[in-house]
C-alpha positions as CSV (number, residue, x, y, z in Angstrom):
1,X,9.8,29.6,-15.0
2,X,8.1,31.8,-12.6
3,X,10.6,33.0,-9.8
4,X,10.1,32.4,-5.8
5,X,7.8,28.5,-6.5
6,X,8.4,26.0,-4.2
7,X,8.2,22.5,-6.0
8,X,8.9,19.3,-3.7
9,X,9.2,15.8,-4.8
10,X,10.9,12.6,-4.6
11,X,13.8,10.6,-6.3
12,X,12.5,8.8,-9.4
13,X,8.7,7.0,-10.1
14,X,9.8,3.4,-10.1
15,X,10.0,1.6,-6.2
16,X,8.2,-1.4,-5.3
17,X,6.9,-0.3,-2.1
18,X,5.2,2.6,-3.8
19,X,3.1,0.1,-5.6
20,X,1.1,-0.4,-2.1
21,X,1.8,3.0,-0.3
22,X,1.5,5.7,-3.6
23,X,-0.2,4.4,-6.0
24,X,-3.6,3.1,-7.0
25,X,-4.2,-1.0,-6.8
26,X,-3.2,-2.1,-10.0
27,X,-2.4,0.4,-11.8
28,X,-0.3,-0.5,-14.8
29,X,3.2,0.5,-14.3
30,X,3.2,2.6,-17.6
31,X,1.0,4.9,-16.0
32,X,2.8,5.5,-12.6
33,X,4.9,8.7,-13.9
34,X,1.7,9.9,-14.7
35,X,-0.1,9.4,-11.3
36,X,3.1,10.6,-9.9
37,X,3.3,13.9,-11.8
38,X,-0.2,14.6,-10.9
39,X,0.2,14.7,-7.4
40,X,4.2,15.8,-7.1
41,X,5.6,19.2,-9.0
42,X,9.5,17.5,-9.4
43,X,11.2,14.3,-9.8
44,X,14.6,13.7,-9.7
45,X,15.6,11.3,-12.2
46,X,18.4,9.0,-11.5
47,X,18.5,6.6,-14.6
48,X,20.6,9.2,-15.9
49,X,23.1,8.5,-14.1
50,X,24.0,5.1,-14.8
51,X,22.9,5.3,-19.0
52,X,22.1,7.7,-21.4
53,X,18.4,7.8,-22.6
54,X,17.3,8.4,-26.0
55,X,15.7,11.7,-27.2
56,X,12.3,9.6,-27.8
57,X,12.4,9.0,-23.7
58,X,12.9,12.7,-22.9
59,X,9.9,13.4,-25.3
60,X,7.8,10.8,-24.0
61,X,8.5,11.6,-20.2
62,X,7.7,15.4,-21.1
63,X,4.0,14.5,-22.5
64,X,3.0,12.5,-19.5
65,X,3.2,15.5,-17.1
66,X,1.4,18.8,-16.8
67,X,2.0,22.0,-17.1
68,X,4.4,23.6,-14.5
69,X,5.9,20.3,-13.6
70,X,10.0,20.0,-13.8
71,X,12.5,16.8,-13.9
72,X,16.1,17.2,-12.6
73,X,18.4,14.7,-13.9
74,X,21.5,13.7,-12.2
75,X,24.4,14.2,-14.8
76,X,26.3,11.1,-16.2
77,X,28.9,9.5,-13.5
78,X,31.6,10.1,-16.3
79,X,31.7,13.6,-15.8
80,X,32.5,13.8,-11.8
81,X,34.0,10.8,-10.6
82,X,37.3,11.4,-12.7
83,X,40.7,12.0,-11.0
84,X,40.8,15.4,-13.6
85,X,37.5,17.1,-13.9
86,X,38.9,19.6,-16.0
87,X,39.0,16.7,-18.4
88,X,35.2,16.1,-18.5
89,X,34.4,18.2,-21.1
90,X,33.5,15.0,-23.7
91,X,31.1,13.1,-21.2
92,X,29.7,16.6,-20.3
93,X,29.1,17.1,-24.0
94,X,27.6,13.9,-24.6
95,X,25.2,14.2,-21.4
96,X,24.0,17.3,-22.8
97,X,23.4,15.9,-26.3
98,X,22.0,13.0,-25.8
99,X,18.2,14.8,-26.2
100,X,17.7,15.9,-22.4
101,X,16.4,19.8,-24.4
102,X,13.3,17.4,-25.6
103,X,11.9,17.5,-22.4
104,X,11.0,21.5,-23.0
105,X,9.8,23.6,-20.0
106,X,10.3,20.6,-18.0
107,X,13.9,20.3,-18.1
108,X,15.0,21.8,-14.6
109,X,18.0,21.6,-12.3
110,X,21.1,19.2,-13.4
111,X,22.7,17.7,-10.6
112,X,26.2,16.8,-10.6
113,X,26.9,14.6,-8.1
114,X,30.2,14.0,-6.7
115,X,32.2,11.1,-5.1
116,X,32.1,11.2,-1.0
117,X,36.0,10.5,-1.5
118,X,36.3,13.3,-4.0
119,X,38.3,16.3,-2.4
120,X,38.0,20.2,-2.9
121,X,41.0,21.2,-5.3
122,X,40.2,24.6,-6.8
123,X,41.7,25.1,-10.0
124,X,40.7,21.8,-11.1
125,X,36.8,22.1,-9.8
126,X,37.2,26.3,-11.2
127,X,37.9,24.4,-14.6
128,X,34.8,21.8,-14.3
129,X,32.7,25.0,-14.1
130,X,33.8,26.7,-16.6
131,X,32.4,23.6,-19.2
132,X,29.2,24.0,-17.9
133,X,27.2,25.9,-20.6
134,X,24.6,28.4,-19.8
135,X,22.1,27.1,-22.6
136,X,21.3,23.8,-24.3
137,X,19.4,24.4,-27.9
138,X,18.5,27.6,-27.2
139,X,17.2,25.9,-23.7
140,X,18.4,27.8,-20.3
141,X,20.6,25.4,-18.2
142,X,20.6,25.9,-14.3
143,X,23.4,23.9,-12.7
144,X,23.7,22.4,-9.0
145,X,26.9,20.3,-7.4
146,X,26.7,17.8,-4.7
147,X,29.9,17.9,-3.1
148,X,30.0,15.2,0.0
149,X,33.7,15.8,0.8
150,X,34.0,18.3,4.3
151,X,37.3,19.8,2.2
152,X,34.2,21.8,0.4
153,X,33.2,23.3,3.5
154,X,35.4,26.6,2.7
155,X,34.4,30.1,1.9
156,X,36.7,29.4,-1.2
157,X,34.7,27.2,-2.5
158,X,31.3,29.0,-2.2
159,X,32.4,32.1,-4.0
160,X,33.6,30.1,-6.8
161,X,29.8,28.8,-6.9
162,X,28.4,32.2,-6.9
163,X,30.6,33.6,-9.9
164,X,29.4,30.5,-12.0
165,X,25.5,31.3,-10.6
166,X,25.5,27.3,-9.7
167,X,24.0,26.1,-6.7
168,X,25.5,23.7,-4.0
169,X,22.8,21.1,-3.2
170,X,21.5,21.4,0.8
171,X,21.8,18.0,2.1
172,X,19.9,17.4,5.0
173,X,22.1,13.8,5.6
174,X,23.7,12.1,8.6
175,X,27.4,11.9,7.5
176,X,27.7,14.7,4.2
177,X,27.9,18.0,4.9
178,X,25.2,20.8,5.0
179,X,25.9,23.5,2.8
180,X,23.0,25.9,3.1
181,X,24.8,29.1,1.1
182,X,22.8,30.9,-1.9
183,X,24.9,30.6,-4.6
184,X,22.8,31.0,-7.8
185,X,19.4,32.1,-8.3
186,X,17.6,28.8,-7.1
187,X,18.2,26.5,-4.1
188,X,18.1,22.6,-4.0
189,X,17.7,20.4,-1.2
190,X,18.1,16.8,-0.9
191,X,16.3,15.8,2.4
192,X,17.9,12.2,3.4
193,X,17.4,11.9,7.0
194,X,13.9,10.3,6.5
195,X,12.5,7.1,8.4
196,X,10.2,4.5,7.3
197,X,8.5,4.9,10.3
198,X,7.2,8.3,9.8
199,X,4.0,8.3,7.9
200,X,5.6,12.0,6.0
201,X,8.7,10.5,6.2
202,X,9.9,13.2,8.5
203,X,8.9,14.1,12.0
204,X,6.1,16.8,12.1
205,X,8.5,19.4,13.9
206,X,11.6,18.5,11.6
207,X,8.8,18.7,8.2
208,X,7.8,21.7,10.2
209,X,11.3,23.9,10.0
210,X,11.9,22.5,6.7
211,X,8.4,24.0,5.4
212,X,10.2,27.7,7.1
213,X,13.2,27.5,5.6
214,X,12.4,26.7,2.1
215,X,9.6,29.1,1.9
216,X,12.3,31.7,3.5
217,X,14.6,31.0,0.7
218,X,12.1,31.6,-1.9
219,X,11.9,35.0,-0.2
220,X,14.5,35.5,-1.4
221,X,16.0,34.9,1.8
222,X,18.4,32.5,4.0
223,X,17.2,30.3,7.0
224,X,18.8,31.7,10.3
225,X,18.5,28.2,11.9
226,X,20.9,26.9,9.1
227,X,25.2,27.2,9.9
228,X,26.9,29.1,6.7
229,X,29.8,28.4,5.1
230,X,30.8,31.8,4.1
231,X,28.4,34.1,6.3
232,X,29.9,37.4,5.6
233,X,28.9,37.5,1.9
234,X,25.8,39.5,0.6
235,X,22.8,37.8,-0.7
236,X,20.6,39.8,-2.8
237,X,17.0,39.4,-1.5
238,X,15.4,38.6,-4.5
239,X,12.8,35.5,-4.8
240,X,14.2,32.4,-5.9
241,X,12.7,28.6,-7.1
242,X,13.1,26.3,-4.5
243,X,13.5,22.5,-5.0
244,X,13.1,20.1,-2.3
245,X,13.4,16.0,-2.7
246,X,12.9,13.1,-0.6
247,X,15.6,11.2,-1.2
248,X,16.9,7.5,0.5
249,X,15.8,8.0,3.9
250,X,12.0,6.7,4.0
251,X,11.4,5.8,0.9
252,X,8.6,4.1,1.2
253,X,7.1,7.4,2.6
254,X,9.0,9.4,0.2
255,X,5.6,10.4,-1.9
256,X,3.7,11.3,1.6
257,X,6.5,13.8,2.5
258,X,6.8,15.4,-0.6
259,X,2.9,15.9,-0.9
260,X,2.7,17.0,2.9
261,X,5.6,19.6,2.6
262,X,4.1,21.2,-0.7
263,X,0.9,21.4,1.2
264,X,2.9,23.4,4.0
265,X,5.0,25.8,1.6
């Protein structure tokens, strides 16, 4: 994957509303990850979540999207809402081997999504990303954490990141915390605060600062308008992929956001 793209996109292809405000009249639902890939370069799947898919699915998702286009899948709830997550190692096993590698070159980010509730302990959460393995069937792995607790906010926390080269998602949300630090060699942003009122989902000025800082990050640099955790460390300036989703917040204009902040980046 070619280092320093920008690729923006929404959470999943299937939402009622879309069927009047994305896509075409009547088109038939097997054909709306298609129209979707065509004008979006990511989707975050979250089906995954929930249920494991079989290797068929994977395959088939791949061949209805084009070149260049990614999926990131939100890792099975059985490995992070556990008391123990240096226990996870089965369901982590079983996520990865359920036939995720068939979607090829567009297998991209796994997010591993975390309980609100679910606190910062260290040695435990040191352990949980030590079972995360660099490579899938011969298939590179890049890793991102959403942790939604503020007991993450902690310089601790973001070095322990860094030495596993995972990211920490960016949530842009009313209530999680915003962790905007460069921990691996991509950055992911989940961008929640969203209103069905704005035709882009986001105001202009907010879609405008957002457009700035992801195309800074690419750069291969960090936003100066965005509070770090743990500002002292060096970031090597080297240009890095940049994902960006639409996610909750205006949904309905989730597709119109994603489409206008590509255009902008």
């Amino acid at each position: 994957m070619t280092t320093g793209t920008i690729r923006t996109g929404i959470g999943g292809w299937v939402y009622e509303p879309w069927n009047e405000s994305f896509y075409p009249p009547k088109l038939a639902k097997t054909k709306h990850l298609r129209h979707a890939a065509s004008q979006l370069r990511t989707i975050e799947v979250n089906g995954t979540y929930y249920g494991s898919q079989k290797p068929a699915t994977f395959a088939k998702w791949a061949s209805e999207t084009p070149d260049g286009f990614v999926f990131s899948l939100k890792a099975s709830r059985y490995c992070t809402n556990r008391k123990v997550l240096a226990e996870a190692a089965p369901s982590i096993e079983k996520f990865l081997t359920q036939g995720i590698t068939e979607l090829g070159d567009r297998l991209g980010p796994i997010l591993w999504q975390f309980m609100p509730t679910k606190k910062f302990e260290p040695d435990d959460f040191a352990a949980f990303l030590g079972l995360l393995p660099k490579e899938q069937n011969g298939i590179a792995l890049r890793h991102v954490v959403e942790a939604r607790h503020e007991s993450f906010c902690t310089p601790e926390f973001i070095n322990l990141l860094a030495r596993h080269n995972v990211a920490a998602v960016t949530a842009d949300h009313e209530t999680y915390p915003m962790i905007a630090d460069v921990t691996a060699d991509f950055v992911y942003a989940r961008l929640q605060r969203g209103t069905d009122d704005a035709p882009i989902c986001y105001p202009e000025p907010e879609m405008g600062r957002w457009a700035e800082r992801l195309k800074t990050y690419a750069d291969g640099g960090v936003p100066v308008d965005l509070d770090l955790i743990a500002p002292e460390r060096e970031i090597q300036a080297v240009p890095r992929d940049v994902f960006a989703f639409f996610i909750t917040g205006g949904k309905v204009n989730a597709p119109a956001g994603a489409m206008a902040l590509q255009q902008r980046v």
